[in-house]
C-alpha positions in Angstrom: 259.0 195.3 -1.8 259.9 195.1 -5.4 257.0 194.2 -7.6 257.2 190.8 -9.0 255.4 189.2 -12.2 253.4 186.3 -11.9 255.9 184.0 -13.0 258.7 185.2 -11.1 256.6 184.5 -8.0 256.2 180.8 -8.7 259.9 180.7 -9.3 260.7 182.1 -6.0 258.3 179.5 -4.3 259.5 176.7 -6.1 263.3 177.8 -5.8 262.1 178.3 -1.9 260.7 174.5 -1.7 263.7 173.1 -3.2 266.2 174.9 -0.9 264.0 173.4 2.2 263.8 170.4 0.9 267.5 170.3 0.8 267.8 171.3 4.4 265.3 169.1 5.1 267.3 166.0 4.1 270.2 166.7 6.4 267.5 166.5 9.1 267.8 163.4 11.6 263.9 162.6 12.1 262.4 164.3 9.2 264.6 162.1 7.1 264.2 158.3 8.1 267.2 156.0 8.4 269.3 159.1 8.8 272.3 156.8 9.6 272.0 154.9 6.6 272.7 158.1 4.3 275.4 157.8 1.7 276.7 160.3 -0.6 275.3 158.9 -3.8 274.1 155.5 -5.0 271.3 153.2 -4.6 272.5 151.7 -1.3 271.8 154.9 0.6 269.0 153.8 3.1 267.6 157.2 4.2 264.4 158.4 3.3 263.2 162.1 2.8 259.7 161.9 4.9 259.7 158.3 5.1 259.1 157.9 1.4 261.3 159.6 -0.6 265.0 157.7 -1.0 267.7 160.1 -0.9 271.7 160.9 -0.6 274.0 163.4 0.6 274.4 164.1 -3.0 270.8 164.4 -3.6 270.3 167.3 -0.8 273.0 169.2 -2.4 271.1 169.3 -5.8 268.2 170.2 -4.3 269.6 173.1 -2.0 271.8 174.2 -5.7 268.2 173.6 -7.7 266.6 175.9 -4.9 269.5 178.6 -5.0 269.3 178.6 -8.7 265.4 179.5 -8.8 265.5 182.2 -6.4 268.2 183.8 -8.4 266.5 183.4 -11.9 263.4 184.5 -10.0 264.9 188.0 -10.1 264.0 188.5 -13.9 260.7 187.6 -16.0 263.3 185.8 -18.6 265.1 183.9 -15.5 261.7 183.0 -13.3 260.8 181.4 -17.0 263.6 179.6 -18.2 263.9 178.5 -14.7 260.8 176.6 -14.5 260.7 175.8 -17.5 264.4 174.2 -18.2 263.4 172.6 -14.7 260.5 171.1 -15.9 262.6 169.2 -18.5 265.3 168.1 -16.0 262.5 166.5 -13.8 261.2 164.8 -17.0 264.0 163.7 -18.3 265.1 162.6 -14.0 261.7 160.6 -14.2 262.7 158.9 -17.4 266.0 158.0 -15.9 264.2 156.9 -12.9 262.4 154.1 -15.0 265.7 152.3 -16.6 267.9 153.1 -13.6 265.3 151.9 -10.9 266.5 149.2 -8.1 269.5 148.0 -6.7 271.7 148.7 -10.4 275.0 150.8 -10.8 273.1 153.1 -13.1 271.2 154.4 -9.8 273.8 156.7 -8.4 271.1 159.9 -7.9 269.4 157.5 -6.1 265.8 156.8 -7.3 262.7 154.7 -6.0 259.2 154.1 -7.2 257.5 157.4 -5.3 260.6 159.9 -6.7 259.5 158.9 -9.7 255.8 159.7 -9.3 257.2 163.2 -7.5 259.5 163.4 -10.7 256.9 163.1 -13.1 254.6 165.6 -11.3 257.2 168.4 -10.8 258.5 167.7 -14.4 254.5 168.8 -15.6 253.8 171.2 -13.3 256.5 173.5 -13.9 256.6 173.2 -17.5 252.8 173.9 -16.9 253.6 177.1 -14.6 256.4 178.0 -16.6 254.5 178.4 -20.2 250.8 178.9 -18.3 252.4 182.2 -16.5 255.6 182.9 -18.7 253.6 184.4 -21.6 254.6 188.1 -22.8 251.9 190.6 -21.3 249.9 192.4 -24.1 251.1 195.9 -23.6 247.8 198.0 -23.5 247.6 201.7 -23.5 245.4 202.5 -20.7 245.7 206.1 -20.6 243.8 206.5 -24.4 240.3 207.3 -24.2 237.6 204.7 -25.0 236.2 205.2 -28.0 
């Protein structure tokens, strides 16, 4: 197994949650009012858990989102600007979330009150994992002698 930095670790996971979370939106049971799932707007009627209103073209973000982490997992540089360029997108998704909330044109993704929350809190925490576990190591030269 190929050694992995701390960062790159949490950009696999995440990249691994956002792949099954696209699958799981394709999934009759696990995604409530399956039949009612459109490809975009705010008249799709399915719901990710129950809870979470989504679309055909939703899942596909998510399963592309999730492809695109493991990928940029495979370098320190990627695992970082993954999470962190991520953490944006979801900030800037909440924010969109707040004008375009409802039954408007403006809602294509589509959006409801607990995306939002989930929007808000995956837009901090991987801008917090990104910068908390993106920092350069301090190289250290371990084989001088202590003084």
């Amino acid at each position: 197994m190929r050694d992995r930095s701390t960062v790159q670790s949490a950009a696999l996971l995440v990249g691994i949650v956002f792949l099954a979370v696209g699958i799981l939106g394709f999934v009759p049971g696990i995604t409530t009012h399956y039949g009612d799932l459109s490809f975009a707007g705010h008249d799709s009627g399915a719901k990710l858990l129950g809870i979470f209103q989504t679309s055909i073209l939703q899942n596909i973000i998510h399963l592309l989102f999730g492809l695109a982490g493991i990928a940029m997992a495979r370098s320190w540089e990627g695992a970082r600007t993954y999470l962190i360029g991520g953490g944006v997108i979801y900030l800037v998704l909440f924010v969109y979330g707040l004008f375009a909330h409802g039954n408007t044109s403006a809602n294509f993704v589509p959006v409801n009150s607990a995306d939002n929350v989930l929007h808000v809190a995956l837009g901090v925490g991987m801008l917090a994992l990104g910068f908390a576990l993106g920092r350069q190591p301090i190289a250290t030269d371990r084989s001088a002698a202590p003084a």
